[in-house]
mmCIF file of the N, C-alpha and C atoms, coordinates in Angstrom:
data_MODEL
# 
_entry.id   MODEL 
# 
loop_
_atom_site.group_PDB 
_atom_site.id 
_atom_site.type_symbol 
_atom_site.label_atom_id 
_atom_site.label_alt_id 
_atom_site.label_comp_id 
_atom_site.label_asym_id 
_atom_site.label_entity_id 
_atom_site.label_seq_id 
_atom_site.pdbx_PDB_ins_code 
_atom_site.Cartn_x 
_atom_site.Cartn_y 
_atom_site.Cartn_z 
_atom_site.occupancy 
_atom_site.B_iso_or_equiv 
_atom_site.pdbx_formal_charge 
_atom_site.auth_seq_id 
_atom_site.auth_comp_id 
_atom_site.auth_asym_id 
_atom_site.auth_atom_id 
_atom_site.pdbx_PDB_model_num 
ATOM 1   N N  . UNK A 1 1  ? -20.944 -2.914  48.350  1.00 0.00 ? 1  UNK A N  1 
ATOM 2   C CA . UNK A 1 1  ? -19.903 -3.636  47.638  1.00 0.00 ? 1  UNK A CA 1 
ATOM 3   C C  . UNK A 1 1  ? -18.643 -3.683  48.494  1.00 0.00 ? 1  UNK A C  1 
ATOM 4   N N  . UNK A 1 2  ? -18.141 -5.092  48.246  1.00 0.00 ? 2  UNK A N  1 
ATOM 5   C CA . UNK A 1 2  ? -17.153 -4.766  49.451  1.00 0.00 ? 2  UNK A CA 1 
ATOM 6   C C  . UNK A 1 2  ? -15.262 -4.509  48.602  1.00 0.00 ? 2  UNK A C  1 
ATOM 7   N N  . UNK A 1 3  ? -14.631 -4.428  49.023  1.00 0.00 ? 3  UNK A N  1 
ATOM 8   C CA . UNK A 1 3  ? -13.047 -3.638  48.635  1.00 0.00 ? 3  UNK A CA 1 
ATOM 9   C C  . UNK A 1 3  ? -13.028 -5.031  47.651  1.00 0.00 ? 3  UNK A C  1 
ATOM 10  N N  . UNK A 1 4  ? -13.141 -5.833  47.395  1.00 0.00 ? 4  UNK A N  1 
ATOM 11  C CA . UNK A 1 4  ? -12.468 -6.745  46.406  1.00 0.00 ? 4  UNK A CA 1 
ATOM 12  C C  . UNK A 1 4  ? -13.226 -6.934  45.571  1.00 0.00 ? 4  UNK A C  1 
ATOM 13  N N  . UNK A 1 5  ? -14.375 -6.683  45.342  1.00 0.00 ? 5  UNK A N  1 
ATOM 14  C CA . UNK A 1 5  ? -15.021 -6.686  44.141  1.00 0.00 ? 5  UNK A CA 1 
ATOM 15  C C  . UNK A 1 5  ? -15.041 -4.931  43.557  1.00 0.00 ? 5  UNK A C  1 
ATOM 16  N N  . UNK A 1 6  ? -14.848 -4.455  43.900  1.00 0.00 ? 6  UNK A N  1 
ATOM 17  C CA . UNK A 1 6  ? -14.559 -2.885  43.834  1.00 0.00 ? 6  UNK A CA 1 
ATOM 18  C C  . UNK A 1 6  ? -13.122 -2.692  42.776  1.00 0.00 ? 6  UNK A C  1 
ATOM 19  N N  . UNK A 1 7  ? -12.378 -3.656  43.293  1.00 0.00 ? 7  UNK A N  1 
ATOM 20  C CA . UNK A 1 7  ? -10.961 -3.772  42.356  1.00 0.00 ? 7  UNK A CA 1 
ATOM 21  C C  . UNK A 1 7  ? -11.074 -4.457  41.171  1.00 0.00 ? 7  UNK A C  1 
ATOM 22  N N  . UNK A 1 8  ? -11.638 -5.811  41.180  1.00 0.00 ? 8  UNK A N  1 
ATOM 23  C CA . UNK A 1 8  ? -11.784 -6.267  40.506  1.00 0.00 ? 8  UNK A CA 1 
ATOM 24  C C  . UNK A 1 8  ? -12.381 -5.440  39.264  1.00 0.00 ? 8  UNK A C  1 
ATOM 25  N N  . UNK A 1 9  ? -13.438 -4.687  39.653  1.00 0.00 ? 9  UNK A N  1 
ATOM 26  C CA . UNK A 1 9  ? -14.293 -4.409  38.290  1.00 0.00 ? 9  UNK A CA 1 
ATOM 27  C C  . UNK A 1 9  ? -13.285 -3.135  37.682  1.00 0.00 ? 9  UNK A C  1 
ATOM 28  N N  . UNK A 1 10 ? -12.497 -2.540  38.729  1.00 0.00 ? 10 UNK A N  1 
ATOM 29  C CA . UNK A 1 10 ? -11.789 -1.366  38.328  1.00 0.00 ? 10 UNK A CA 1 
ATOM 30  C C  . UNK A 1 10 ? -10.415 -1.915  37.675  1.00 0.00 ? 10 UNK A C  1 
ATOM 31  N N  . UNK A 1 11 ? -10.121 -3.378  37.898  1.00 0.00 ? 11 UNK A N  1 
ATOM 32  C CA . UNK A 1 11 ? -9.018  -4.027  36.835  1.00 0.00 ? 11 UNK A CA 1 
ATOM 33  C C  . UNK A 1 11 ? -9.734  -4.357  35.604  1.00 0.00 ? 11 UNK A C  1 
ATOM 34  N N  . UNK A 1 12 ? -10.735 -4.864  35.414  1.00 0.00 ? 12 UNK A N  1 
ATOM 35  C CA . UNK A 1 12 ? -11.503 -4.978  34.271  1.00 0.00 ? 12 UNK A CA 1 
ATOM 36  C C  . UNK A 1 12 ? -11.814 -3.873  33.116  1.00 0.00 ? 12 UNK A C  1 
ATOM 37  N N  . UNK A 1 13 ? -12.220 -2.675  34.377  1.00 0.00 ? 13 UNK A N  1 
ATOM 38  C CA . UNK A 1 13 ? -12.316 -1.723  33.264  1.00 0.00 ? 13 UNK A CA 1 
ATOM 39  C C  . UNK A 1 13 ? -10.967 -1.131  32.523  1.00 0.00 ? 13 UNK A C  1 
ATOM 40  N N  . UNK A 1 14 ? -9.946  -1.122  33.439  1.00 0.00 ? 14 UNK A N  1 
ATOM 41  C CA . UNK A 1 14 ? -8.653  -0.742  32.866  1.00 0.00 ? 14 UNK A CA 1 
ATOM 42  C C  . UNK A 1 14 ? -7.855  -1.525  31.857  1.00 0.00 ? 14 UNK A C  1 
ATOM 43  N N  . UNK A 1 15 ? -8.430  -2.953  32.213  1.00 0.00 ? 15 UNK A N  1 
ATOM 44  C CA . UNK A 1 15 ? -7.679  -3.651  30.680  1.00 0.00 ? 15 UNK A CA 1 
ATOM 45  C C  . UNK A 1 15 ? -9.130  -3.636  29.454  1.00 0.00 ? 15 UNK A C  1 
ATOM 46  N N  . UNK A 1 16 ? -10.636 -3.452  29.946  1.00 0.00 ? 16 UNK A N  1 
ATOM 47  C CA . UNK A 1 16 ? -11.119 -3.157  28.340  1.00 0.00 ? 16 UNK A CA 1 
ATOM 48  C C  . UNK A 1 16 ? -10.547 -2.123  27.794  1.00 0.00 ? 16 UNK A C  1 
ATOM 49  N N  . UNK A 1 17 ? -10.046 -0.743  28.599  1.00 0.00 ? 17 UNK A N  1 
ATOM 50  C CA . UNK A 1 17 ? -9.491  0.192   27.950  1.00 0.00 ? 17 UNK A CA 1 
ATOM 51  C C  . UNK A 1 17 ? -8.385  0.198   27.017  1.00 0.00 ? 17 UNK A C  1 
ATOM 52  N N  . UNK A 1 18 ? -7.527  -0.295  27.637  1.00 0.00 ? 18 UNK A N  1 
ATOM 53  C CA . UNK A 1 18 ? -6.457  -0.418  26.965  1.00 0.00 ? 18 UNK A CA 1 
ATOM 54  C C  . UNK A 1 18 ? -6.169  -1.423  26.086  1.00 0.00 ? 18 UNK A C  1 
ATOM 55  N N  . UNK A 1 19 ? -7.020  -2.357  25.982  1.00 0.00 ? 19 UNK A N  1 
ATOM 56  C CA . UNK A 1 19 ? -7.213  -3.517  24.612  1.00 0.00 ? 19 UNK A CA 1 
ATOM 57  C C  . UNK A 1 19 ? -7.963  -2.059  23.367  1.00 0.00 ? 19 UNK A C  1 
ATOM 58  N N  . UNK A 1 20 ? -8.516  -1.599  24.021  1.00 0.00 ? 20 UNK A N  1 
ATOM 59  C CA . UNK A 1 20 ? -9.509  -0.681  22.382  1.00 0.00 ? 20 UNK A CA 1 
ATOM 60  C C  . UNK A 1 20 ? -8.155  0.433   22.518  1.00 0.00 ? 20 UNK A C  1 
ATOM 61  N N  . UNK A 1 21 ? -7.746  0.898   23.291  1.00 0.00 ? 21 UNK A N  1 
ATOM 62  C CA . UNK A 1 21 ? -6.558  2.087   23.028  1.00 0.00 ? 21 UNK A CA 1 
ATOM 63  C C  . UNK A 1 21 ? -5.357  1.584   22.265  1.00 0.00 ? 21 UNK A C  1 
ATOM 64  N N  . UNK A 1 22 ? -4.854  0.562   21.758  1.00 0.00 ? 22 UNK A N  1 
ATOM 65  C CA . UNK A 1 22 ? -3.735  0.156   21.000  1.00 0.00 ? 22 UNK A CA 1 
ATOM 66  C C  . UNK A 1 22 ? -3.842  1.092   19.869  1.00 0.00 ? 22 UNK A C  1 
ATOM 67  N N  . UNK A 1 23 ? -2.608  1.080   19.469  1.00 0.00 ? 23 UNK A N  1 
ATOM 68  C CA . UNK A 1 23 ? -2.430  1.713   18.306  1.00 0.00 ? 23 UNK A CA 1 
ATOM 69  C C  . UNK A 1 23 ? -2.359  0.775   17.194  1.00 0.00 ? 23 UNK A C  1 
ATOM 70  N N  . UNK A 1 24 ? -3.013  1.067   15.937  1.00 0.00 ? 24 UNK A N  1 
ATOM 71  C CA . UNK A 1 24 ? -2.807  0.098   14.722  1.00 0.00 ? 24 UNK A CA 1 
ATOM 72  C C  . UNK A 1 24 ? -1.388  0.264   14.190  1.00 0.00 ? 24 UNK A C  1 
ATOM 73  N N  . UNK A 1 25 ? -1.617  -0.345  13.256  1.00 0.00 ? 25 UNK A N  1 
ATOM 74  C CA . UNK A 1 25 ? 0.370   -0.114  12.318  1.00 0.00 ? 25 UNK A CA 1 
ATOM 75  C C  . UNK A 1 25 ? -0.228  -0.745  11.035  1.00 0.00 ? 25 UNK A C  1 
ATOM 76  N N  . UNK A 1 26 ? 0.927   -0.036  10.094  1.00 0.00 ? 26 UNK A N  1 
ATOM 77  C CA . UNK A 1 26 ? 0.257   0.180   8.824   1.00 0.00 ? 26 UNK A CA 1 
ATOM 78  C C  . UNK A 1 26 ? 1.228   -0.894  8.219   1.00 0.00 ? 26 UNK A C  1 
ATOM 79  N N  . UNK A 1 27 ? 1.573   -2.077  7.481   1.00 0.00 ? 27 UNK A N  1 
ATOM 80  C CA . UNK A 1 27 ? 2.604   -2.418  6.777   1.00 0.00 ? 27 UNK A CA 1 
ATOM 81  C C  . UNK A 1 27 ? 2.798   -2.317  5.025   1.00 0.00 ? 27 UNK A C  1 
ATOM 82  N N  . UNK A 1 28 ? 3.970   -1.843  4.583   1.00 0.00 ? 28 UNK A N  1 
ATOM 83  C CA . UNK A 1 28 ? 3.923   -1.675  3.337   1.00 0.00 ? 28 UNK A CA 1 
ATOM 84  C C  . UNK A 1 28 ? 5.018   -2.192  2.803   1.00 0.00 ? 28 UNK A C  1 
ATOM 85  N N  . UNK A 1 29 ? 4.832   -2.129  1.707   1.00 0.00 ? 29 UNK A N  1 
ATOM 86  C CA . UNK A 1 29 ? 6.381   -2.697  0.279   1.00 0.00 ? 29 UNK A CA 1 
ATOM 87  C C  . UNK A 1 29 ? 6.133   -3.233  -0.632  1.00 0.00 ? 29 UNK A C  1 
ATOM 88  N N  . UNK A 1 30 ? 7.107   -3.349  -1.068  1.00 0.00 ? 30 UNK A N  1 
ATOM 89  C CA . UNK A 1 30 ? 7.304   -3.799  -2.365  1.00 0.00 ? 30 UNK A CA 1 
ATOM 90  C C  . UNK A 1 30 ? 7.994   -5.318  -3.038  1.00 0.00 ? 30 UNK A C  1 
ATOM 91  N N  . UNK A 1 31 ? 7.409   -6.010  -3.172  1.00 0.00 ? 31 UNK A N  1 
ATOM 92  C CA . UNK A 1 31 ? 7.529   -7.351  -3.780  1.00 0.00 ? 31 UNK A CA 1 
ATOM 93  C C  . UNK A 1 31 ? 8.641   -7.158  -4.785  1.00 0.00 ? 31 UNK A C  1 
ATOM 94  N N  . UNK A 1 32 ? 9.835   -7.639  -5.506  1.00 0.00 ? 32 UNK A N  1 
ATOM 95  C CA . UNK A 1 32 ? 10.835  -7.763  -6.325  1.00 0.00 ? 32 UNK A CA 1 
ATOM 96  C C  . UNK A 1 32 ? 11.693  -8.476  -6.859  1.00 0.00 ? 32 UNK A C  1 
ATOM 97  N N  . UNK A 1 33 ? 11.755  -8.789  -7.903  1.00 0.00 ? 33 UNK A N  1 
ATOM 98  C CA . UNK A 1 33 ? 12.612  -9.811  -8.145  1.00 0.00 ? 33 UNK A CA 1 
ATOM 99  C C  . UNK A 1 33 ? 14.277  -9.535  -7.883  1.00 0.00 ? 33 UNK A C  1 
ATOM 100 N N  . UNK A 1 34 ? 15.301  -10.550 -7.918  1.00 0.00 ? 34 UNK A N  1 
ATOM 101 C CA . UNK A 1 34 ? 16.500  -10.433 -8.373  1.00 0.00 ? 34 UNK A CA 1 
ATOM 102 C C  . UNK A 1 34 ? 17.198  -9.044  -9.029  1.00 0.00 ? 34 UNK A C  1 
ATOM 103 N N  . UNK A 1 35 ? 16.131  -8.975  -10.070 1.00 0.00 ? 35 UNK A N  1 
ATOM 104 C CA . UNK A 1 35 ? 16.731  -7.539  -10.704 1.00 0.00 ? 35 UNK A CA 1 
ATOM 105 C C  . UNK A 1 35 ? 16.101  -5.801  -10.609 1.00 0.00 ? 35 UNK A C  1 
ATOM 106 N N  . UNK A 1 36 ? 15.379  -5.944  -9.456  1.00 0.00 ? 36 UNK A N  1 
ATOM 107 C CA . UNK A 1 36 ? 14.712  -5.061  -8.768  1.00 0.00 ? 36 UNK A CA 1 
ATOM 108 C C  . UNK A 1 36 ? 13.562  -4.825  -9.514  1.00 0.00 ? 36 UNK A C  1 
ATOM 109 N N  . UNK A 1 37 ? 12.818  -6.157  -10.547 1.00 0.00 ? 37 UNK A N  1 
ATOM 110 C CA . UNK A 1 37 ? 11.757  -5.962  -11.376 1.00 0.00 ? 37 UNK A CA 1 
ATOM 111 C C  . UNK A 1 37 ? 9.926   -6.076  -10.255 1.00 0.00 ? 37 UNK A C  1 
ATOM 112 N N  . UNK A 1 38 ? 9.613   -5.157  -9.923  1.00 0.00 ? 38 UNK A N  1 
ATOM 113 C CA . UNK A 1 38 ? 8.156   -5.627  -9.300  1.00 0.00 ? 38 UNK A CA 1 
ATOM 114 C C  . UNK A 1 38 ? 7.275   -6.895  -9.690  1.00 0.00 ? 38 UNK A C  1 
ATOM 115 N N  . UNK A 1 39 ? 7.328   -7.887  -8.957  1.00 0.00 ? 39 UNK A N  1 
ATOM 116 C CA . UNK A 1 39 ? 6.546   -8.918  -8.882  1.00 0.00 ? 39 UNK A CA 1 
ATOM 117 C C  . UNK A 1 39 ? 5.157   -8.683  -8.468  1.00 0.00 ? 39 UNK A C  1 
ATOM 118 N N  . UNK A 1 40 ? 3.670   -8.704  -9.825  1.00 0.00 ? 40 UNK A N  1 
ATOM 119 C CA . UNK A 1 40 ? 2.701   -8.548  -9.373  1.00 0.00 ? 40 UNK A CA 1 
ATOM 120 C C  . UNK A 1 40 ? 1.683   -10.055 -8.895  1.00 0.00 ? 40 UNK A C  1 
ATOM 121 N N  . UNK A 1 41 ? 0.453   -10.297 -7.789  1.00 0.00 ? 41 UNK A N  1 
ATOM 122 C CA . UNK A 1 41 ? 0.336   -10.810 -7.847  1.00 0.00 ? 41 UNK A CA 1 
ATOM 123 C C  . UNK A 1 41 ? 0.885   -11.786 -6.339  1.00 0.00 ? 41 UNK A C  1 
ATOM 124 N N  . UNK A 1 42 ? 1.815   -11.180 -5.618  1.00 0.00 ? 42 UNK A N  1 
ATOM 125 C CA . UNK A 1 42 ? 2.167   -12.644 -4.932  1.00 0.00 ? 42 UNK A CA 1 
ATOM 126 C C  . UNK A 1 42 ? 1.476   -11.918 -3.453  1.00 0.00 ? 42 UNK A C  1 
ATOM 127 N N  . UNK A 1 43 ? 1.420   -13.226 -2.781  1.00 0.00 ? 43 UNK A N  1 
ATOM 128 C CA . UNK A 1 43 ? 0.370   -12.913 -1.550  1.00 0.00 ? 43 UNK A CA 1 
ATOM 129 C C  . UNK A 1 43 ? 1.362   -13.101 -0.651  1.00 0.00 ? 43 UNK A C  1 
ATOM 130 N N  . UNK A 1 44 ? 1.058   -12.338 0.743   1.00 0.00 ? 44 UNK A N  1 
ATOM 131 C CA . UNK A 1 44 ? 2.154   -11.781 1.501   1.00 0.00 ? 44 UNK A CA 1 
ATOM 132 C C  . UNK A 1 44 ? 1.190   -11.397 2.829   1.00 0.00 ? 44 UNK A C  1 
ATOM 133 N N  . UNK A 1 45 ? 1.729   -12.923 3.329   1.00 0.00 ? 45 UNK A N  1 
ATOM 134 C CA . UNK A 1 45 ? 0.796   -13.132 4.974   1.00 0.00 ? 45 UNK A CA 1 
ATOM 135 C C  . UNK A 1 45 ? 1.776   -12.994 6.353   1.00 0.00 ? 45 UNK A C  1 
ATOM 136 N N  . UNK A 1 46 ? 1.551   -12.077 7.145   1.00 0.00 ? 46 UNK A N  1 
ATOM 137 C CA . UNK A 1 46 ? 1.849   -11.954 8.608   1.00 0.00 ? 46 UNK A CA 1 
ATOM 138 C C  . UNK A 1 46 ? 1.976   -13.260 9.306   1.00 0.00 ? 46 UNK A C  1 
ATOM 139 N N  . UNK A 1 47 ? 3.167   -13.787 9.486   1.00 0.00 ? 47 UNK A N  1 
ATOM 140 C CA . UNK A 1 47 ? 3.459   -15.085 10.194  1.00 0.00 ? 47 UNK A CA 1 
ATOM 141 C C  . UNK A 1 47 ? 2.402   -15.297 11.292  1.00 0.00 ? 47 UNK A C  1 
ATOM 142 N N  . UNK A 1 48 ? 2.378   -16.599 11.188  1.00 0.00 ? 48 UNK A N  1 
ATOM 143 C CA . UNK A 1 48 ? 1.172   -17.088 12.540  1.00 0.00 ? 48 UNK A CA 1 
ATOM 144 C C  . UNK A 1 48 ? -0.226  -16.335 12.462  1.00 0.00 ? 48 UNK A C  1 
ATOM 145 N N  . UNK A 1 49 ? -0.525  -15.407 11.447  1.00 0.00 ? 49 UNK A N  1 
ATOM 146 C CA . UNK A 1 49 ? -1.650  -14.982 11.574  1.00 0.00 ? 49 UNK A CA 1 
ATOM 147 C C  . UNK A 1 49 ? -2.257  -15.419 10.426  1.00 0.00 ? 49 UNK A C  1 
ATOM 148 N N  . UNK A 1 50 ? -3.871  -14.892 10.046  1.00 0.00 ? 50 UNK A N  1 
ATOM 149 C CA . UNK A 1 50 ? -4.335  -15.158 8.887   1.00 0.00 ? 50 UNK A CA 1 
ATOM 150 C C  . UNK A 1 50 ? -4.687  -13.747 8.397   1.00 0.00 ? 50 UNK A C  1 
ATOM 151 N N  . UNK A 1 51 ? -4.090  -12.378 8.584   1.00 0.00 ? 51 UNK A N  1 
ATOM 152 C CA . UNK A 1 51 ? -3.816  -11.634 7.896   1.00 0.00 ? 51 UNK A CA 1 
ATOM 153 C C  . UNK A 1 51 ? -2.350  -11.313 6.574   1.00 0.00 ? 51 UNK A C  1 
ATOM 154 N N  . UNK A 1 52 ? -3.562  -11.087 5.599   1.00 0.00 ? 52 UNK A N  1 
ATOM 155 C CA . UNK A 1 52 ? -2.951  -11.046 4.433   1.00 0.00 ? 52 UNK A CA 1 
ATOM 156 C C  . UNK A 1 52 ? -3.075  -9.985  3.106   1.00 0.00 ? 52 UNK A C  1 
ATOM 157 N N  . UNK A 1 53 ? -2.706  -10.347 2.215   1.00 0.00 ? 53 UNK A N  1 
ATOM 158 C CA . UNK A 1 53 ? -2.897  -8.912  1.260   1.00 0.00 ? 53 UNK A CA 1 
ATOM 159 C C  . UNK A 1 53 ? -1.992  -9.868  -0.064  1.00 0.00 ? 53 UNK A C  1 
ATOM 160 N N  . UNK A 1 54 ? -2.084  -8.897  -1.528  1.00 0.00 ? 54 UNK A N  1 
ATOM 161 C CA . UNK A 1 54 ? -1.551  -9.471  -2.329  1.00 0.00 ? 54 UNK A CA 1 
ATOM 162 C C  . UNK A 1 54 ? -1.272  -8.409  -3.285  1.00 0.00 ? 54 UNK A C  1 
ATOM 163 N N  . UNK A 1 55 ? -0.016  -8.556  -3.599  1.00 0.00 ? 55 UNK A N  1 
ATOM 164 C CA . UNK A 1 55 ? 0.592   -7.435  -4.300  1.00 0.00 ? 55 UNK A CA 1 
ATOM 165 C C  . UNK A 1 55 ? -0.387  -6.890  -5.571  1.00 0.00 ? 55 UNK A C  1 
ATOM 166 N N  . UNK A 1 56 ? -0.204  -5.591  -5.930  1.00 0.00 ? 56 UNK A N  1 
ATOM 167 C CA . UNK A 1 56 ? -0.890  -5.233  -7.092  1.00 0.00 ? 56 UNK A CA 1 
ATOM 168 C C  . UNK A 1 56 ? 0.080   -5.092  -8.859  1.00 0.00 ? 56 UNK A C  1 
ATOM 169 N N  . UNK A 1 57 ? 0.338   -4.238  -8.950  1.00 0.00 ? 57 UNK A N  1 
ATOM 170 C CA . UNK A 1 57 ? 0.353   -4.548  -10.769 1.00 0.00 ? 57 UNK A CA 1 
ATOM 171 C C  . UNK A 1 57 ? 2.309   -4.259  -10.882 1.00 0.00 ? 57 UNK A C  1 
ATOM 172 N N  . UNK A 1 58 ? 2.105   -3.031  -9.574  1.00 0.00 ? 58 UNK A N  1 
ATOM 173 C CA . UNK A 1 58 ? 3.377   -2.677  -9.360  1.00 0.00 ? 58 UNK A CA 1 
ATOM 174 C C  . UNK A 1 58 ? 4.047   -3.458  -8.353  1.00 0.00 ? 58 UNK A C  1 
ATOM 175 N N  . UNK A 1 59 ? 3.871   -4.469  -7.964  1.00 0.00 ? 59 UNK A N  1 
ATOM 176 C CA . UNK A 1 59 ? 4.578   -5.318  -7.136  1.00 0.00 ? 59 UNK A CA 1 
ATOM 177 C C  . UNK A 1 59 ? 4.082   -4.667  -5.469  1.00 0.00 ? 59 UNK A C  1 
ATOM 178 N N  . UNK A 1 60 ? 3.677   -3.717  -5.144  1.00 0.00 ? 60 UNK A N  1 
ATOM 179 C CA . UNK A 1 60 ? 3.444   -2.925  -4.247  1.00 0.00 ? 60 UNK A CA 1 
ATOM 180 C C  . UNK A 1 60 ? 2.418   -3.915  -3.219  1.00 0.00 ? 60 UNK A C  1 
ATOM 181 N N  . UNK A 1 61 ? 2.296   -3.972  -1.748  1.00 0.00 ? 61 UNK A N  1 
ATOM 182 C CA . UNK A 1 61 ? 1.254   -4.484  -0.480  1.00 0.00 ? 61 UNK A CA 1 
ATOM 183 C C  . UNK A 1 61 ? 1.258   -3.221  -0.018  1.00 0.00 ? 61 UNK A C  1 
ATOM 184 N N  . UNK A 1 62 ? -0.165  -3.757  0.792   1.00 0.00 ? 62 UNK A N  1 
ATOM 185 C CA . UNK A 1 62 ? -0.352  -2.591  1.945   1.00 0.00 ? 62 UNK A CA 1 
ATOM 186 C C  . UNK A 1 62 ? -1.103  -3.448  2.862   1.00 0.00 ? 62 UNK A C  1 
ATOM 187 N N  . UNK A 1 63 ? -0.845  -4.248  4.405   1.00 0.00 ? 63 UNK A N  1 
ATOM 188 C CA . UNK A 1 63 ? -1.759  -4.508  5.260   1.00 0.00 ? 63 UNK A CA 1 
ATOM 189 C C  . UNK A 1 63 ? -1.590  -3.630  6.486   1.00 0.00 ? 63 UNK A C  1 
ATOM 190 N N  . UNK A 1 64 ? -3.071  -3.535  6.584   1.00 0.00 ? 64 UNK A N  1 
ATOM 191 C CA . UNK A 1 64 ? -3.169  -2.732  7.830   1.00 0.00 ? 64 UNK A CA 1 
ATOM 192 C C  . UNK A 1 64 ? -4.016  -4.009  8.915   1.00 0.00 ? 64 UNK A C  1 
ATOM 193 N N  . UNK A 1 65 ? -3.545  -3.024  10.412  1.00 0.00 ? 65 UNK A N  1 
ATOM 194 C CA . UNK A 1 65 ? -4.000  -3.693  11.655  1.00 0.00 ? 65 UNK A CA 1 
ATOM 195 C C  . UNK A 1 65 ? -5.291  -3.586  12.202  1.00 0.00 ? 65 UNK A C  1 
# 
């Protein structure tokens, strides 16, 4: 094998690594009206993505990564 394909595969392996090594992130809150009343029910999507989630009884989300 000669020096440039030698790198190559050793840049490859270093970015599959570090694509699976990210860390997730958790997002949470609370949905509310005006008078700090919990809004159940409303759906609550991550801009530009198609991750989503929809509040529960207590106005409360939780999406994870």
């Amino acid at each position: 094998m000669n020096l440039k394909t030698k790198l190559l595969l050793i840049a490859i392996t270093l970015l599959n690594i570090s694509l699976y090594a990210q860390d997730s992130y958790q997002l949470k809150g609370v949905v509310s009206d005006a008078n700090n009343v919990p809004i159940p029910g409303v759906s609550v999507v991550i801009d530009k993505t198609t991750r989503g989630t929809a509040t529960d009884f207590d106005g409360n989300y939780e999406i994870m990564k």
